[in-house]
C-alpha positions as CSV (number, residue, x, y, z in Angstrom):
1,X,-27.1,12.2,19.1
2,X,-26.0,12.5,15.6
3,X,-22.3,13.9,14.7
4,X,-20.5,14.6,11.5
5,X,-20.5,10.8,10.3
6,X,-17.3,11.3,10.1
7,X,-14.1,11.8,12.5
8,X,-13.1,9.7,15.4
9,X,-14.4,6.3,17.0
10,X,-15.9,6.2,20.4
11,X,-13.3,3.3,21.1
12,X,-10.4,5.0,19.9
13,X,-11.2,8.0,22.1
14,X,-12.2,5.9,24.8
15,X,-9.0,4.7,25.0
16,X,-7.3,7.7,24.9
17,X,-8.9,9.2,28.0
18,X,-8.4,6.0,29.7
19,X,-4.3,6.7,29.3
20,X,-5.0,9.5,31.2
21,X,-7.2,8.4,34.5
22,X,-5.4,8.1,37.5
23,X,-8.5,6.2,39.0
24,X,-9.1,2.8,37.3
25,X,-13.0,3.2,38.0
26,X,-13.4,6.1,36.1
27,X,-16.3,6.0,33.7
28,X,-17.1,7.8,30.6
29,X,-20.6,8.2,29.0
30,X,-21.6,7.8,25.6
31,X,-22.6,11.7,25.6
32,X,-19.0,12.4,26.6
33,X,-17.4,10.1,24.5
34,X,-19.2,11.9,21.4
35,X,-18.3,14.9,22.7
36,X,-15.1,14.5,23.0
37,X,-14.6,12.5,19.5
38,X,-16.3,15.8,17.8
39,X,-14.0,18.0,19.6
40,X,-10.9,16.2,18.7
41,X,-12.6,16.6,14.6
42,X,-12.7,20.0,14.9
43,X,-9.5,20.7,16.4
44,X,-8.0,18.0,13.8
45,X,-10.0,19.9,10.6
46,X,-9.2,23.4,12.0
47,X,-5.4,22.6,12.0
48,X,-5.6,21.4,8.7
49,X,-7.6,24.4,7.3
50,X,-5.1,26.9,9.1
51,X,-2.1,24.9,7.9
52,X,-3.5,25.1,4.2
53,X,-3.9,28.8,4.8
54,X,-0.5,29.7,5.9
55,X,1.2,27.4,2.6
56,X,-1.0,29.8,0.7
57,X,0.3,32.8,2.2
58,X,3.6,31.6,1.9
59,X,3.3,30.6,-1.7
60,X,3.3,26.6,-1.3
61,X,2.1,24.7,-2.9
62,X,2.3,22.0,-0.3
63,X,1.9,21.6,3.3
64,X,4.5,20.3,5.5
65,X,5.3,20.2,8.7
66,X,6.8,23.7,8.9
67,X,3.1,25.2,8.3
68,X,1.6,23.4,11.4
69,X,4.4,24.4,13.4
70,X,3.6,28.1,12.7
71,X,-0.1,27.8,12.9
72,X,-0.1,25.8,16.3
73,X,0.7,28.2,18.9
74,X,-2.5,30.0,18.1
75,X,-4.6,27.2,17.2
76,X,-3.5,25.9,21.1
77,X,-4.9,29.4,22.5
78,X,-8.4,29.2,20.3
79,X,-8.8,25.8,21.3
């Protein structure tokens, strides 16, 4: 399977599930692993898009942290 080209590794996201097993033996496959590294590109580029949108509305002409914390609530009840 072919993603983006871009976004997270399979390592780092490997990792990042395993912080979460309770089971040591849990196994992840490669298909699962892409899956999820896509996913967390979307949700990563999404935020960022939405962010940049609501500094436009409010007339920034940066983003900071303040924008994210507006946009999140909703971008939690898309994802």
């Amino acid at each position: 399977m072919e993603g983006t080209g871009g976004g997270f590794r399979k390592d780092l996201v490997s990792k990042l599930l395993r912080l979460h097993f309770t089971d040591s033996k849990t196994k992840v496959s490669g298909d699962a692993l892409w899956l999820m590294a896509e996913l967390l590109t979307i949700f990563v580029v999404e935020t960022a898009v939405r962010s940049v949108r609501q500094a436009q509305a409010e007339d920034l002409a940066l983003v900071d942290v303040d924008q994210l914390e507006k946009v999140l609530p909703q971008l939690l009840l898309d994802f």
